[in-house]
PLY file of the C-alpha trace (Angstrom):
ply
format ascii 1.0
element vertex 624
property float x
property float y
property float z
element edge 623
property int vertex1
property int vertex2
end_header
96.82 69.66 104.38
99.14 67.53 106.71
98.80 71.14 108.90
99.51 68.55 112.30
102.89 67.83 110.94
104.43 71.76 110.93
104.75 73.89 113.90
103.28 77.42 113.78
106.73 78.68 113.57
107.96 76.82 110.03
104.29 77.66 108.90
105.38 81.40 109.02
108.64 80.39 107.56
106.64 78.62 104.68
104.63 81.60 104.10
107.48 84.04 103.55
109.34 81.55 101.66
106.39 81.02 99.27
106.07 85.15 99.13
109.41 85.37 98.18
109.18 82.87 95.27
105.82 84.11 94.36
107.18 87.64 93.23
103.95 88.95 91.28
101.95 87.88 94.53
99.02 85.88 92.68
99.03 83.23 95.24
100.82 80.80 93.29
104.05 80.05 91.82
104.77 79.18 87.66
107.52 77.01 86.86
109.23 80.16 85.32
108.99 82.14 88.70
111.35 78.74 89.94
113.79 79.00 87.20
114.26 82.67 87.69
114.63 81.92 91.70
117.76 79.38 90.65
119.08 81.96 88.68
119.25 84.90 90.97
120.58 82.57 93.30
123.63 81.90 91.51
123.89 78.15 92.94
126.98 76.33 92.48
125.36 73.72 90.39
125.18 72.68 86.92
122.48 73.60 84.53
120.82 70.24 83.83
120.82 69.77 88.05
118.83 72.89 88.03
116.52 71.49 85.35
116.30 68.47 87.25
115.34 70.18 90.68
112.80 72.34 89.27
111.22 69.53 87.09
111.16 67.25 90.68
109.47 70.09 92.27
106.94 71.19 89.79
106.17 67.67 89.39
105.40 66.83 92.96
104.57 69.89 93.76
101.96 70.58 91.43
99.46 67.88 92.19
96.56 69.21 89.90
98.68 69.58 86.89
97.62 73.17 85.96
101.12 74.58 85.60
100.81 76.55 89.24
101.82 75.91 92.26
99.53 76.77 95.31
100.43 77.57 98.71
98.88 73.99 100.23
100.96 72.26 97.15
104.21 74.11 98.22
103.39 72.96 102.44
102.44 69.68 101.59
105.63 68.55 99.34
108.17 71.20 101.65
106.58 68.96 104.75
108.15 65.87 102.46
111.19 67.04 101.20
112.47 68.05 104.75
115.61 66.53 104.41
115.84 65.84 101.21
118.70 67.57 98.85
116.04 68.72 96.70
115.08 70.87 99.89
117.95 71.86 100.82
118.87 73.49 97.96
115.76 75.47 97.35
116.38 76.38 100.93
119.75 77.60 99.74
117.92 79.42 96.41
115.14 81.45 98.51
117.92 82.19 101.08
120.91 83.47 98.80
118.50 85.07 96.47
117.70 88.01 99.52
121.24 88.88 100.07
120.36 86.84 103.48
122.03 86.63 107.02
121.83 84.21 109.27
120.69 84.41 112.99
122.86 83.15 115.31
121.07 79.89 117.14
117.82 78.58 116.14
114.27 78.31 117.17
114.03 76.00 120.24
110.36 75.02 118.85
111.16 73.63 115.40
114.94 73.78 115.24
115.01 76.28 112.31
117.30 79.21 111.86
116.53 82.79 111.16
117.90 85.13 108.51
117.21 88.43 107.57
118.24 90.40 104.65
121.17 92.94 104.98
119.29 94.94 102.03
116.14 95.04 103.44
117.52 96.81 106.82
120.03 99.29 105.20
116.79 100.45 102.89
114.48 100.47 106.12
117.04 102.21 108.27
117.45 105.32 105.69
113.68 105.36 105.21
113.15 105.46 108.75
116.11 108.39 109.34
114.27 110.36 106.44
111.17 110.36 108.10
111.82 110.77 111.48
114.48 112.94 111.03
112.86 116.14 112.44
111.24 114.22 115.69
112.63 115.55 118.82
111.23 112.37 120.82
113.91 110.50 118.40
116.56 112.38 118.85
118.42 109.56 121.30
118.31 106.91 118.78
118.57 108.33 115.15
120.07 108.98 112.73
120.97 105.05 112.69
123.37 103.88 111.10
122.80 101.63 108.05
125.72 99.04 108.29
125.48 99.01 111.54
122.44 96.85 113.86
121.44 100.19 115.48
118.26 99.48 113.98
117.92 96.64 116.08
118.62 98.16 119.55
116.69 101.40 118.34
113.63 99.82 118.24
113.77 98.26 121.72
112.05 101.38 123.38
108.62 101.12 120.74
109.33 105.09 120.41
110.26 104.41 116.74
107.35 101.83 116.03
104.85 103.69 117.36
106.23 107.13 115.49
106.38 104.35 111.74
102.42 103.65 112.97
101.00 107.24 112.96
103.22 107.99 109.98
101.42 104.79 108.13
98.17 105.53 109.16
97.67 109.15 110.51
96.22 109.37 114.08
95.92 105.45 115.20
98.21 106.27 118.31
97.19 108.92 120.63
100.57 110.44 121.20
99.88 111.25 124.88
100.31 107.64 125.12
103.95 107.36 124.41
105.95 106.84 126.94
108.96 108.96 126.43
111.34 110.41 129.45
112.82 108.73 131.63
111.78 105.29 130.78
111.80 102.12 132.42
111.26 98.30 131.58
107.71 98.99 132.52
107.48 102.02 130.60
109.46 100.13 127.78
107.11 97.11 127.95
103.75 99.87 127.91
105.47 101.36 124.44
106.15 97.77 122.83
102.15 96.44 123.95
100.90 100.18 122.74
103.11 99.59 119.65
102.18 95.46 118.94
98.44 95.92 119.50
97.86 99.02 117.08
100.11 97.24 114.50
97.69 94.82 114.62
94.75 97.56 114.53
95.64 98.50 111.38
95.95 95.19 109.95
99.76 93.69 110.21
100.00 90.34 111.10
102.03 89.97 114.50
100.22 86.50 115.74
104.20 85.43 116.82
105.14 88.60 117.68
105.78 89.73 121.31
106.98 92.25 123.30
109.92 90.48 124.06
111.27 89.63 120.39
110.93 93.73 119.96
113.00 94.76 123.16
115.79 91.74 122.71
115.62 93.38 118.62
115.01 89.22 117.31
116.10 90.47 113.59
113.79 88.56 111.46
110.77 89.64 113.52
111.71 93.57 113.91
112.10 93.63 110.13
109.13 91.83 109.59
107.06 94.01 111.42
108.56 97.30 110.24
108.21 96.00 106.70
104.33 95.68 107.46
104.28 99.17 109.07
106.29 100.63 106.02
104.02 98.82 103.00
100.53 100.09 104.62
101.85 103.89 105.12
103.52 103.15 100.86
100.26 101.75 99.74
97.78 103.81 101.47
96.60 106.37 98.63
97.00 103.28 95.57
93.41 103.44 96.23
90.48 104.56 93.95
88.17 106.27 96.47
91.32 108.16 97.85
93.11 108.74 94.62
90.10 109.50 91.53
93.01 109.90 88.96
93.75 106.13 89.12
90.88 105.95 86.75
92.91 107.10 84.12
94.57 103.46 83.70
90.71 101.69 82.75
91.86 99.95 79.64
89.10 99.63 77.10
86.68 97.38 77.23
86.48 97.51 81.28
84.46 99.08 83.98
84.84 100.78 86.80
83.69 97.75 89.30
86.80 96.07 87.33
89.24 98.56 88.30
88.04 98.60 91.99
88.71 94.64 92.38
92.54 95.45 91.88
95.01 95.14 94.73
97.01 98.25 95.75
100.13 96.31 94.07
98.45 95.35 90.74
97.13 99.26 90.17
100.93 100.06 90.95
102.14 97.56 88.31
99.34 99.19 85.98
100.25 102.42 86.97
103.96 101.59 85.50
102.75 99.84 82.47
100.60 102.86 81.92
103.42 105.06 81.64
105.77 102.78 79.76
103.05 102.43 77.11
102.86 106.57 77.40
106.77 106.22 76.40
106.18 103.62 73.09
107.50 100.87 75.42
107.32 97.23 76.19
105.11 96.01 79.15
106.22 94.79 82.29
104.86 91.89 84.66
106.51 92.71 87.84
108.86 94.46 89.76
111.41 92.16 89.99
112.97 89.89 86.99
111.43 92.61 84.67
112.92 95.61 85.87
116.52 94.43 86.38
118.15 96.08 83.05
116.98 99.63 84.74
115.58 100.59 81.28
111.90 100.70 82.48
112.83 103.03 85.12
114.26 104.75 83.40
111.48 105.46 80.94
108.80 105.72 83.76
110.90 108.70 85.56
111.50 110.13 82.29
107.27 110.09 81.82
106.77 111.00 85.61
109.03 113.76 86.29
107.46 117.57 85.97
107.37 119.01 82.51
107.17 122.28 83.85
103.71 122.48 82.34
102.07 123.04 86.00
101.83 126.64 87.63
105.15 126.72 90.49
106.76 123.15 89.87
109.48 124.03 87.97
110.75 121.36 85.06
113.05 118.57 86.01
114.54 116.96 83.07
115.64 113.87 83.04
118.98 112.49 81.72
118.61 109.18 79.85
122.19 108.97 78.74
122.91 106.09 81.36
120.17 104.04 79.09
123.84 103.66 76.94
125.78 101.81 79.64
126.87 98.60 79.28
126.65 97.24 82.60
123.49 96.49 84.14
124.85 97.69 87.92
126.35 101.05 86.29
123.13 101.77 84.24
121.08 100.94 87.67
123.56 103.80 89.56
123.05 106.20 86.86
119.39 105.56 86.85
119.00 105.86 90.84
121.08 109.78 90.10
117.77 110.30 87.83
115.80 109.02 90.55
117.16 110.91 93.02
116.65 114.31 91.31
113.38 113.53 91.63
113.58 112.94 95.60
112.97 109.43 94.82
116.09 107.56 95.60
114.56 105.52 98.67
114.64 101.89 99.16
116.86 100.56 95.96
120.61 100.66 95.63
121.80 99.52 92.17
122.77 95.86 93.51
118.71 95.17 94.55
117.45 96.30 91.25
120.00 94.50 89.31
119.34 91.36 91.43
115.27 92.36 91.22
114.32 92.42 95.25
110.71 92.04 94.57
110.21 93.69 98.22
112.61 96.74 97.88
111.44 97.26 93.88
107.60 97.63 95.08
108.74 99.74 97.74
110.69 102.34 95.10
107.94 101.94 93.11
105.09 103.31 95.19
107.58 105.95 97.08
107.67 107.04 92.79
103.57 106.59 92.54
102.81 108.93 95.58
105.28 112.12 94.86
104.91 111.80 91.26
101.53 110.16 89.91
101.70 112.13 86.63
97.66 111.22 86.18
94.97 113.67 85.05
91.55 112.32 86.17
89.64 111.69 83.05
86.90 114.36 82.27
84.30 113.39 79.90
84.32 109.70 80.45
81.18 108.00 81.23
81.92 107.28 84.74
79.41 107.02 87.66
81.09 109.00 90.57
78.66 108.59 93.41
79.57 104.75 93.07
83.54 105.18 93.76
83.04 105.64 97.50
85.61 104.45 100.59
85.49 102.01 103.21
83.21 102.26 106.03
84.67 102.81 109.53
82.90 98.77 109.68
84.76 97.38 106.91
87.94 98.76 107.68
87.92 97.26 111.17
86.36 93.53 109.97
89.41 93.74 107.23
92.13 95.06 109.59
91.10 92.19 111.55
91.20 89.72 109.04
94.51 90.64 107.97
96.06 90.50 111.24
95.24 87.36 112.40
97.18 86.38 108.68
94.73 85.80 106.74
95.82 84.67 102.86
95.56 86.04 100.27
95.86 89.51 102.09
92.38 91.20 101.99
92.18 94.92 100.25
89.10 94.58 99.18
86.37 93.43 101.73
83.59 92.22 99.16
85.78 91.56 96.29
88.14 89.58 98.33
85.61 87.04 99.51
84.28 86.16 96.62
85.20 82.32 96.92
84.94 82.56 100.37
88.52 81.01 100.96
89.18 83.76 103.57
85.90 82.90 105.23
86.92 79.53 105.85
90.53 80.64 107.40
88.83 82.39 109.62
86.19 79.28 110.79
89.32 77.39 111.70
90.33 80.34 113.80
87.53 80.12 116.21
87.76 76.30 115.95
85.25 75.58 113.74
86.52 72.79 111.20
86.59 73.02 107.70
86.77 69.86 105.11
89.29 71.12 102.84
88.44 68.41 100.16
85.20 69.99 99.67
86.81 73.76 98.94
87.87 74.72 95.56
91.33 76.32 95.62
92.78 78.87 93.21
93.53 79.42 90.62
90.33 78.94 88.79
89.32 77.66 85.50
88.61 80.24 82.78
85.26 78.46 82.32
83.40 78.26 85.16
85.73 79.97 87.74
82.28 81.81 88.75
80.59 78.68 89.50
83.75 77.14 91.33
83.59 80.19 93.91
79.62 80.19 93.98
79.94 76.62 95.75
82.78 77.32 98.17
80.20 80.18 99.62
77.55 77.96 99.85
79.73 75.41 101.67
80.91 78.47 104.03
76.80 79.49 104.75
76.22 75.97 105.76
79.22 76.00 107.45
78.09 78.75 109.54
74.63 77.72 110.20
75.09 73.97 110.61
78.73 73.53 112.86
79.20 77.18 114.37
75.45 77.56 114.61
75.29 81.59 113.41
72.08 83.41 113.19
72.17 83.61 109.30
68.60 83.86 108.38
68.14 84.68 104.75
71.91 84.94 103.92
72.83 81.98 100.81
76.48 81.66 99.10
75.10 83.66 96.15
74.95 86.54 98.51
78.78 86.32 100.24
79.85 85.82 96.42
78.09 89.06 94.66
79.12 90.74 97.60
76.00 92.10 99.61
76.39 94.48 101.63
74.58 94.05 105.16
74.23 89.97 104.79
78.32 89.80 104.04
78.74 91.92 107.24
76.48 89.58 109.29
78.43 86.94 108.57
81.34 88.73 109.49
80.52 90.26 112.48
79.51 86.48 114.09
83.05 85.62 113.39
84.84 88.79 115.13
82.16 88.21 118.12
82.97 84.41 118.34
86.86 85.07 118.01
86.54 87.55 121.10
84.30 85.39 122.76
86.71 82.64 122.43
89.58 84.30 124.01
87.50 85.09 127.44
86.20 81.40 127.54
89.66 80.31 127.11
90.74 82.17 129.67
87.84 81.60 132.09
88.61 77.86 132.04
86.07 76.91 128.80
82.90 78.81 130.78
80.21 80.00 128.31
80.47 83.93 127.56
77.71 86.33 126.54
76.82 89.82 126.87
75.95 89.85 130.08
78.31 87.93 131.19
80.83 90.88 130.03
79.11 93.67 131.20
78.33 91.95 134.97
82.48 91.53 135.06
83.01 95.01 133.82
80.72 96.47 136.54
81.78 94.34 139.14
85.51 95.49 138.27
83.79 99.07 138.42
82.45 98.88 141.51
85.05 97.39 143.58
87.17 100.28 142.32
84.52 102.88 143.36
83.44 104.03 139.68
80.06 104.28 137.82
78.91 101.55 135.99
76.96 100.65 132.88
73.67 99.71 131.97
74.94 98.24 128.98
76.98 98.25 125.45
74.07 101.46 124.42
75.11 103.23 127.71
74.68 106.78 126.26
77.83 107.45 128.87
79.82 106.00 126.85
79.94 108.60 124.76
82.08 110.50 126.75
84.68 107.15 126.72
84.52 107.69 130.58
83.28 104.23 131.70
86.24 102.92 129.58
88.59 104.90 130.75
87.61 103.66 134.31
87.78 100.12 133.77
91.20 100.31 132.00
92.22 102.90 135.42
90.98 99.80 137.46
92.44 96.92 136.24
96.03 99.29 136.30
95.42 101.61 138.68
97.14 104.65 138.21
97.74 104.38 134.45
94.63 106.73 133.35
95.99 110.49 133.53
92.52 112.47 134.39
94.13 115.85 133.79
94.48 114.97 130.39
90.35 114.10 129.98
87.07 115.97 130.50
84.81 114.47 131.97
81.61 116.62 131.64
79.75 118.88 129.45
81.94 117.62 126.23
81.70 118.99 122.61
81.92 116.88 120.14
86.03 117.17 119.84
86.30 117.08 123.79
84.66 113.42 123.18
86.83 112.62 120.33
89.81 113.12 121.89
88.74 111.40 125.07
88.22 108.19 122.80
91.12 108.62 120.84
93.11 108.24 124.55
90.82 105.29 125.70
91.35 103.54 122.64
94.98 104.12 122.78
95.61 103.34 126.54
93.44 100.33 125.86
96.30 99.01 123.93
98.75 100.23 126.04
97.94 98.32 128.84
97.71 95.17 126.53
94.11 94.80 125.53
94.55 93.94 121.90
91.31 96.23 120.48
90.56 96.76 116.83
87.40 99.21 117.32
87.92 103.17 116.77
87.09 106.22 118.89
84.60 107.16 116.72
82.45 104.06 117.73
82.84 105.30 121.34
81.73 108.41 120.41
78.69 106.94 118.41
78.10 104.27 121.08
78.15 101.40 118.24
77.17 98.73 120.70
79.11 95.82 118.71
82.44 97.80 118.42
81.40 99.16 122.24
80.95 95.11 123.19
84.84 94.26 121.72
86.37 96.84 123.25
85.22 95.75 127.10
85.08 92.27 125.92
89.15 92.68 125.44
89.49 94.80 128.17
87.93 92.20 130.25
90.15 89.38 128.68
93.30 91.39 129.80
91.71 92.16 133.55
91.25 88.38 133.76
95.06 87.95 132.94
95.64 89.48 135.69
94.12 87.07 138.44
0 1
1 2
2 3
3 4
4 5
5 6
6 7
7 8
8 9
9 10
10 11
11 12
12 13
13 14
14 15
15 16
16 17
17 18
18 19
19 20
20 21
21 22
22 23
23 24
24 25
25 26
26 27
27 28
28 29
29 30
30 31
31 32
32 33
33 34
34 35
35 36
36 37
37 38
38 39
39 40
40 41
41 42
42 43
43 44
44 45
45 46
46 47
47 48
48 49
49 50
50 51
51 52
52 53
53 54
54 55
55 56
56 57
57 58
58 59
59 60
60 61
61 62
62 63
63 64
64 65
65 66
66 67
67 68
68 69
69 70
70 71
71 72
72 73
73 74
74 75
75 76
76 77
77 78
78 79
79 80
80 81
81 82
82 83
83 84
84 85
85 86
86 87
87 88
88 89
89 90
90 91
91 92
92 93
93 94
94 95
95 96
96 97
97 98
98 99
99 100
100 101
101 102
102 103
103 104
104 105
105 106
106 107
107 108
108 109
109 110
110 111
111 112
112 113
113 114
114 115
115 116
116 117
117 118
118 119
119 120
120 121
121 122
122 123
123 124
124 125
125 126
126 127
127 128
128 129
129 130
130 131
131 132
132 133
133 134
134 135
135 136
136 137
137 138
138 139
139 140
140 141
141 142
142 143
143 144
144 145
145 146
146 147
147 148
148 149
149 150
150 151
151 152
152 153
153 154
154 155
155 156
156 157
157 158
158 159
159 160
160 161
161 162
162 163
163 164
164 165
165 166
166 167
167 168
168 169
169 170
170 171
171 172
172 173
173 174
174 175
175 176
176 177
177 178
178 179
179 180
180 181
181 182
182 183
183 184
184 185
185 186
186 187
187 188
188 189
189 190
190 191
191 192
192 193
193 194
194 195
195 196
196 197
197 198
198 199
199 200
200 201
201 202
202 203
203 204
204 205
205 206
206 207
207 208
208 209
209 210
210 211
211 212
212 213
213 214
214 215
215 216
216 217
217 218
218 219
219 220
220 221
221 222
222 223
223 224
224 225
225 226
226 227
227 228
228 229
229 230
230 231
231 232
232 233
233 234
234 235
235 236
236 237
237 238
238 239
239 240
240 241
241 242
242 243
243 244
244 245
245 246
246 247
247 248
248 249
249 250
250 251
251 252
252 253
253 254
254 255
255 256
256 257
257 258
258 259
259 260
260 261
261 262
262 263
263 264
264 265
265 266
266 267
267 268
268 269
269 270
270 271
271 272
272 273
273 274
274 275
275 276
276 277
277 278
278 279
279 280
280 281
281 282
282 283
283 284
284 285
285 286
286 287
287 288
288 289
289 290
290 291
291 292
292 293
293 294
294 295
295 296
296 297
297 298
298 299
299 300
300 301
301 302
302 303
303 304
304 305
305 306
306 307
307 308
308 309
309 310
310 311
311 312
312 313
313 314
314 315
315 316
316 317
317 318
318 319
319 320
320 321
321 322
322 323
323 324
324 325
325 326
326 327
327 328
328 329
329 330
330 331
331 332
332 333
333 334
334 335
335 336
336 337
337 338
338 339
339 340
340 341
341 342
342 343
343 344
344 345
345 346
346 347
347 348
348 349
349 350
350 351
351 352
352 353
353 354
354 355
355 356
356 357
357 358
358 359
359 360
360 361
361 362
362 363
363 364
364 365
365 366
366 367
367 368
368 369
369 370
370 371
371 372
372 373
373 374
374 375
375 376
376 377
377 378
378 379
379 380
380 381
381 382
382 383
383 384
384 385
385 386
386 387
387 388
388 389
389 390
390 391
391 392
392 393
393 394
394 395
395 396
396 397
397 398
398 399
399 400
400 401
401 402
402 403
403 404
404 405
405 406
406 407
407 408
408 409
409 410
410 411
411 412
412 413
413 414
414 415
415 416
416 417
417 418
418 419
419 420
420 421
421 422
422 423
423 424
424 425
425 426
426 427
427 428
428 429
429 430
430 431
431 432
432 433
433 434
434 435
435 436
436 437
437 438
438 439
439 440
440 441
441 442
442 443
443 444
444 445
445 446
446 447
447 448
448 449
449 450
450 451
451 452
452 453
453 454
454 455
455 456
456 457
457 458
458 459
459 460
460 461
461 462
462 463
463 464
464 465
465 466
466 467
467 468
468 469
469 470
470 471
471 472
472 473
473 474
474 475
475 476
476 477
477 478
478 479
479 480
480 481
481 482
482 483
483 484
484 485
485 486
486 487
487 488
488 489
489 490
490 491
491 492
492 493
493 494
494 495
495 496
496 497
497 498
498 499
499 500
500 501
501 502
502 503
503 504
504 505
505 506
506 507
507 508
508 509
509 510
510 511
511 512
512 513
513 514
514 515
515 516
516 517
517 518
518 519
519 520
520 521
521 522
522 523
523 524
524 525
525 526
526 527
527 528
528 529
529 530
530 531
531 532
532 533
533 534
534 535
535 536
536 537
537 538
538 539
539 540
540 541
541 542
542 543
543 544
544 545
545 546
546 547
547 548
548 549
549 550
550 551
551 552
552 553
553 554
554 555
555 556
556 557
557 558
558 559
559 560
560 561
561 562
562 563
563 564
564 565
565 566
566 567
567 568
568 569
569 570
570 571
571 572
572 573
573 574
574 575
575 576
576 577
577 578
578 579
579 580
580 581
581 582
582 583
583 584
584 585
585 586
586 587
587 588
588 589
589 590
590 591
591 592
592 593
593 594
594 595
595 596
596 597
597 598
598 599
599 600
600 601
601 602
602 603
603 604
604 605
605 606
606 607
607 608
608 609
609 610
610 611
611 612
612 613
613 614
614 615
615 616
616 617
617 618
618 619
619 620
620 621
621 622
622 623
C-alpha cells in the first residue's frame, strides 16, 4: 500500500470515511453499501452519473474482483483519485450523508478540513446531561445545551471525560485524582493527561489526540473521542460471559464456540433479528438502510417492552398505531413516543433514523438491549457452562492495547480475532518491524479454503517474529496463533507490548539499547536522588503496597503524590488495592501513558510491574 504517499492525518480521515461507508462494519464495502451512500446523500446529480461514479469506483477500486471493497483497495484508489471529480463527489456523498459541518480552517499537515456531525453532538450532549445529571463536580458545566457548542468548551476542564470513563468502565479512574476546585491550566492539563491516557487504557484509539485539541474543544476530535468513551460503556454487557441469556439467540445447527466469535455489534444485530422473528417478521442486516421505515422498531419495542408477566414491573403496552402513518419522519416520531415510554428515547431523533445514521441507530439500539433484553437463558439445552468464562485481567490489557494504538478490524475477541493474524502484523509495523504485504492474505476469504488462507498468514507472522524481530518463540508455529492457544498466543503478544515500550525509552534515550536493568538502575537512581527506597527488582514483594511507585511518580513531580491519602504499612488487602488504584491513576495523571491494573501491583505481576516503571521512566526522561 502506497502508505508513503498519505500523511497520518488523511489516514485517520480514510479510516472514518471507510467506517462510514462500511455501515454493517465487515471490513469491506459492497457495491450496494455505495449506491445506498449516493442515495442518502441526495447529490445534485443525475441517475446514470451516479451509476457511472459507482461503476468507476467499484471498478478501480476493487482490484481482486470479488465484489468487496477492502480498506487497502479504498487507500490505494482515494490516494489516486485526489483530485479527481470522481473524488470529490464521494467526498461530498460521505460528507452530506452525516448531516456534516465544516471546521473552520484546515489541517496545516495535509491541507484537509474537518467536519463533524451536528447529529452526532446534539445526541451526545443529551446522553451526557442524562448521565451526569446528578454529579455535583458537574454542576458548572451541565446541563449543556444541545444546539449550542457548550459541549465543546465543557469538555476543556477533562471533569466530564474522566466522569464518561468511570461511567464506561466502572472504577478505571481513581476519583481522588480529579482535579476539581479551583483549577488552573496545570490542573486543567493534569485532568486532560489523566483523561487521554485512561481512554487509551481501556482501549480507544487517541494516537492524534492531545491535550491540547481537548482544552481548545478541536470538534472532530472531542466527538471522536467521546463517541469511543460512549460505545465501550453501550457495548460493555453485549457479552456472553457477562450476559448468559445471550445464548438464547444460538440458531440451530451452531455451537457455543460459534456464538462467542461474534462482535458485540453482530450479537446486537442478532439480538434484533431475534425478536423480529419472535414478532413473524422480516430480517434485518443493519442498523442503518434497514431500519429507516421505523417498522422494525417498532416491532422490536413492541417484543421488548414488559408484559407485566414479571413480579413488580408493571406492563407497558405499546401503541403500534403510528405503524399506519404515511410518512416515514412522522411514523419515526411516533415510534421514538413508544420508545420513550420505555425510557429509551436516547440517541435518535426521527430525522437520523429516517436518514439511517449507522452510528446513532447502534447507539439506540444497545441503550434498548441493556434496559430491556427480554431473554430467558435457556434451561435444558446441552450447553457446557464451565467453558463460557471472561477475559483474564492479561487479555484485557494485551486487547485494550491493541485497540488503542488503532488496530483494524477492532479486536473483541483476543483469540478469535487473530485468527489470520492480520492484527499481528499491524502491530510488527508498530515497533518497526516490516511486513511484505504481498505475502499476507487479506479479507474477505474464500468460502473454500478461507481456513487455509489464515493458517499461512500465521505462519508468515511466527517467522516474522523469530527471523526479523528476533522473539524468543520456541515451540510456538502459525497453527498455534490460528486455533488460538492459550499461553503460546500470549507469548507472542507479550514480546510485542515489551518491544513497543521498549521502543519508546530507546527513542527517547537517543536509539541506546533498553533492558530490564537498564529500567530498574534509572528508577532507583531517580529514587535515590529523591531520598526514597528502592527496588530490588520488577518481583520486589514492596511493591505490593504500590509504595515504590508512588515514589517514583512523587519524584519525577514532586509534590503531586498526596501521602495522607495512602498507607503505607501494615496494609490489608483493600488498603493495597486502593493504594494501586491511586498509583495507577496518578501514573496517568502525570502523563505516563500505562495500560497495567492495580491488581497487578497488588499481585506483583513482574511484566505488568516492568510497563508500568518502564512508562514512568519514559515520562521522567521527558523531563530532562
Amino acid at each position: 500500500m502506497a502508505k508513503g504517499e498519505i500523511s497520518a492525518e488523511e489516514m485517520e480521515e480514510l479510516r472514518e470515511a471507510f467506517s462510514k461507508v462500511d455501515v454493517d462494519s465487515n471490513g469491506y464495502i459492497s457495491t450496494d453499501e455505495l449506491t445506498e451512500l449516493f442515495k442518502v446523500a441526495n447529490l445534485p446529480l443525475p441517475g446514470y452519473r451516479v451509476r457511472e461514479i459507482i461503476q468507476e469506483l467499484s471498478q478501480t477500486m476493487d482490484q481482486n474482483k470479488d465484489g468487496k471493497i477492502t480498506f487497502d483497495e479504498f487507500v490505494k484508489v482515494f490516494h489516486g483519485l485526489k483530485s479527481s471529480e470522481v473524488a470529490k463527489t464521494f467526498r461530498k456523498a460521505i460528507n452530506k450523508k452525516e448531516g456534516i459541518c465544516a471546521v473552520a480552517g484546515t489541517s496545516e499537515q495535509s491541507g484537509t478540513q474537518h467536519s463533524y456531525s451536528e447529529e452526532e453532538k446534539v445526541a451526545f450532549v443529551n446522553w451526557v446531561n442524562k448521565a451526569l445529571e446528578k454529579d455535583p463536580d458537574c454542576k458548572h458545566v451541565l446541563p449543556m445545551d444541545p444546539s449550542s457548542n457548550d459541549l465543546f468548551t465543557a469538555v476543556g476542564d477533562g471533569i466530564i471525560l474522566c466522569k464518561m470513563i468511570n461511567l464506561s468502565v466502572p472504577d478505571t479512574i481513581d476519583e481522588r485524582t480529579i482535579n476539581k476546585k479551583k483549577l488552573t491550566p496545570f490542573t486543567i492539563q493534569e485532568n486532560l493527561n489523566l483523561a487521554l491516557n485512561s481512554s487509551s487504557a481501556i482501549g480507544c484509539h487517541v494516537v492524534n489526540i492531545g491535550a491540547e485539541d481537548l482544552k481548545e474543544g478541536r470538534q472532530h476530535l472531542v466527538l471522536g473521542l467521546l463517541w469511543q468513551i460512549i460505545k465501550i460503556g453501550l457495548l460493555a454487557d453485549i457479552e456472553i460471559s457477562r450476559n448468559e441469556a445471550l445464548i438464547a439467540l444460538l440458531r440451530d445447527g451452531e455451537n457455543l464456540e460459534d456464538l462467542m466469535k461474534l462482535s458485540p455489534e453482530e450479537l446486537l444485530l442478532r439480538w434484533a433479528n431475534y425478536h423480529l422473528e419472535q414478532a413473524g417478521c422480516s430480517k434485518i442486516n443493519n442498523f442503518s438502510s434497514d431500519i429507516k421505515d421505523s417498522k422494525a422498531y417498532y416491532n422490536i419495542l413492541n417484543q421488548v417492552a414488559p408484559k407485566g408477566d414479571e413480579e413488580g414491573i408493571p406492563p407497558i403496552a405499546i401503541d403500534l398505531s403510528g405503524l399506519r402513518e404515511k410518512d416515514d419522519l412522522k411514523r419515526a416520531e411516533c415510534m421514538l413516543d413508544q420508545a420513550e415510554r420505555l425510557g429509551c428515547r436516547q440517541f435518535v431523533m426521527p430525522p437520523d433514523v429516517v436518514r439511517g445514521n449507522p452510528k446513532l441507530n447502534l447507539a439506540f439500539v444497545a441503550n434498548l438491549f441493556n434496559k430491556y433484553p427480554a431473554l430467558k437463558k435457556p434451561e435444558n439445552q446441552d450447553i457446557d457452562w464451565s467453558s463460557i468464562e471472561g477475559e483474564t485481567r492479561e487479555e484485557r490489557t494485551f486487547r485494550n492495547w491493541m485497540n488503542s494504538l488503532g488496530v483494524n478490524p477492532r479486536v473483541n475477541h483476543l483469540y478469535g480475532d487473530l485468527d489470520d493474524a492480520l492484527v499481528i502484523f499491524q502491530l510488527y509495523e508498530k515497533i518497526k518491524v516490516p511486513v511484505d504485504w504481498d505475502k499476507v492474505n487479506k479479507p474477505p476469504y474464500p468460502k473454500l479454503g478461507s481456513n487455509m488462507k489464515k493458517l499461512e498468514n500465521c505462519n508468515y507472522a511466527v517467522e516474522l517474529g523469530k527471523k526479523e524481530a528476533k522473539f524468543s518463540l520456541v515451540g510456538i508455529a502459525g497453527q498455534d496463533l490460528n486455533e488460538g492457544n492459550r499461553t503460546l498466543t500470549l507469548a507472542l503478544l507479550w514480546q510485542l507490548m515489551r518491544r513497543y515500550t521498549l521502543n519508546i525509552l530507546e527513542d527517547l534515550g537517543d536509539g541506546q539499547k533498553v533492558n530490564d536493568d537498564t529500567i530498574v538502575r534509572w528508577v532507583n537512581d531517580t529514587l535515590t536522588e529523591a531520598g526514597k527506597n528502592t527496588i530490588t527488582g520488577f518481583k520486589d514483594g514492596s511493591i505490593s503496597s504500590s509504595m515504590p511507585v508512588l515514589d517514583l511518580i512523587d519524584a519525577i513531580q514532586p509534590g503531586s503524590i498526596r501521602y495522607d491519602l495512602i498507607k503505607a504499612e501494615d496494609l490489608t488487602d483493600e488498603e493495597k488495592l486502593n493504594n494501586a488504584k491511586y498509583a495507577i491513576s496518578m501514573a496517568r495523571k502525570i502523563g505516563a501513558r500505562v495500560y497495567a491494573l492495580p491488581e497487578d501491583l497488588v499481585e506483583v505481576k513482574p511484566k505488568m510491574v516492568m510497563t508500568v516503571f518502564a512508562c514512568l521512566m519514559a515520562r521522567g526522561m521527558k523531563r530532562v
